[in-house]
N, C-alpha and C positions, 0 to 999 in steps of 0.2 A: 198359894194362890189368893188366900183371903188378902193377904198384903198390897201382892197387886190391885186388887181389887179397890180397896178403898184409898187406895193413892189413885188411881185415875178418878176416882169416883171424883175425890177432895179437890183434884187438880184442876176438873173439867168445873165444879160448879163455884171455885173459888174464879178459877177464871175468867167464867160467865159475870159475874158479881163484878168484877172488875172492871172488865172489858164495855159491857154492854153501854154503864152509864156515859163511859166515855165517846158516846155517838152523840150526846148533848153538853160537850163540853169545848168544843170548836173555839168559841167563842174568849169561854171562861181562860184557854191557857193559851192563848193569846194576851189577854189582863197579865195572867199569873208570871208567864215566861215569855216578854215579849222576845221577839217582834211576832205580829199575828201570822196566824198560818199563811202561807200565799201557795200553797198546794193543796186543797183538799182533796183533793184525789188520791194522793198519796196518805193522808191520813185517813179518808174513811174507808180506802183499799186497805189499809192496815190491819184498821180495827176488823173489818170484817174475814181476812183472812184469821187471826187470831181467833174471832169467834168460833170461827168452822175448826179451829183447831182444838176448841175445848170442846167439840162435839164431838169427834174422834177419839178423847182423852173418855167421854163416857161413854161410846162404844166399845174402846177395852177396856173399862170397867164390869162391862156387862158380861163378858169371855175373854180373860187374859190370856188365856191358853190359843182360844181361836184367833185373834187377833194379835199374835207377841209380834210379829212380824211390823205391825202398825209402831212399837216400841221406838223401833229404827228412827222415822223421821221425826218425831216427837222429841226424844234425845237430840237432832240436830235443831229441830221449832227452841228446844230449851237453850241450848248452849249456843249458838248463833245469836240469840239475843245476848246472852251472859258476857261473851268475848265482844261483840261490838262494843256495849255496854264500859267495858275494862277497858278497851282501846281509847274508849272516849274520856274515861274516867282519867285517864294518865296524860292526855293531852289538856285536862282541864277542862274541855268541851260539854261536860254535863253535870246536871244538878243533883243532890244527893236522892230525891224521892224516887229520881229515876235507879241510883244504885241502891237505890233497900229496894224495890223491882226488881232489879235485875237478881240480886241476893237472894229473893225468894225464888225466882227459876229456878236459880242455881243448886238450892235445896232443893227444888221440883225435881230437879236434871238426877242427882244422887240417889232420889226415889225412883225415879226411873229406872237408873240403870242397877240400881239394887235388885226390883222388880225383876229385871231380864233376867239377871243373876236368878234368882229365886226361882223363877221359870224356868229356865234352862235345867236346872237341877230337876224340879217337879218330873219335866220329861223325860230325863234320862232314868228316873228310878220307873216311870212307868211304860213297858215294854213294849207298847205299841207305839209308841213314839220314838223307841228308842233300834235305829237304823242298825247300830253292831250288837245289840240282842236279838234284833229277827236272821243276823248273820249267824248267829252264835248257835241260834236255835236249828237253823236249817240245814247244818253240819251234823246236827247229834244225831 
């Protein structure tokens, strides 16, 4: 459980760090990777979906166990980026900072789903969570 725990913790507040400063960088990656944005919408809809998702990442830090279920679309937030990411990587279509980005999901996505793994075990050795122990028991 402790596992889980400070992989969301790590995920939610590296992500924060990341994420956040890129709501004043509009500008700047237009300079960096032209041509300039001509949707902000769709960028500052991004960023701020991504933030609420590292808010998520440390609310199940806070209870792995109560929230394993949250695991689910977080695992898809990770790899959704990682495979767009690849798809664009092979067409040539993107710059390398964005795939050491994506890279580190991808090792986010492996924590994660180590994490579920880990969890799921926790559960089954503890008997109130565990649905063919309360069967088991209610036979004897």
């Amino acid at each position: 459980m402790k596992f889980a725990r400070y992989t969301f913790l790590a995920a939610g507040i590296y992500g924060l760090l990341v994420m956040i400063p890129q709501y004043f960088l509009e500008k700047q990656i237009g300079i960096d990777s032209p041509p300039a944005i001509t949707h902000p919408e769709f960028y500052y809809g991004f960023i701020g979906i991504t933030v609420a998702f590292q808010t998520v990442f440390l609310v199940i830090a806070k209870d792995p166990i109560k929230y394993r279920l949250l695991i689910v679309p977080s695992l898809i937030e990770k790899f959704s980026f990682v495979v767009a990411v690849a798809a664009l990587f092979f067409q040539q279509r993107v710059m390398t900072p964005i795939v050491v980005g994506a890279s580190i999901d991808l090792f986010l996505a492996l924590l994660f789903l180590t994490s579920w793994f880990l969890l799921s075990k926790h559960l089954r050795e503890v008997t109130d969570w565990n649905p063919i122990a309360k069967l088991r028991r209610s036979r004897v």
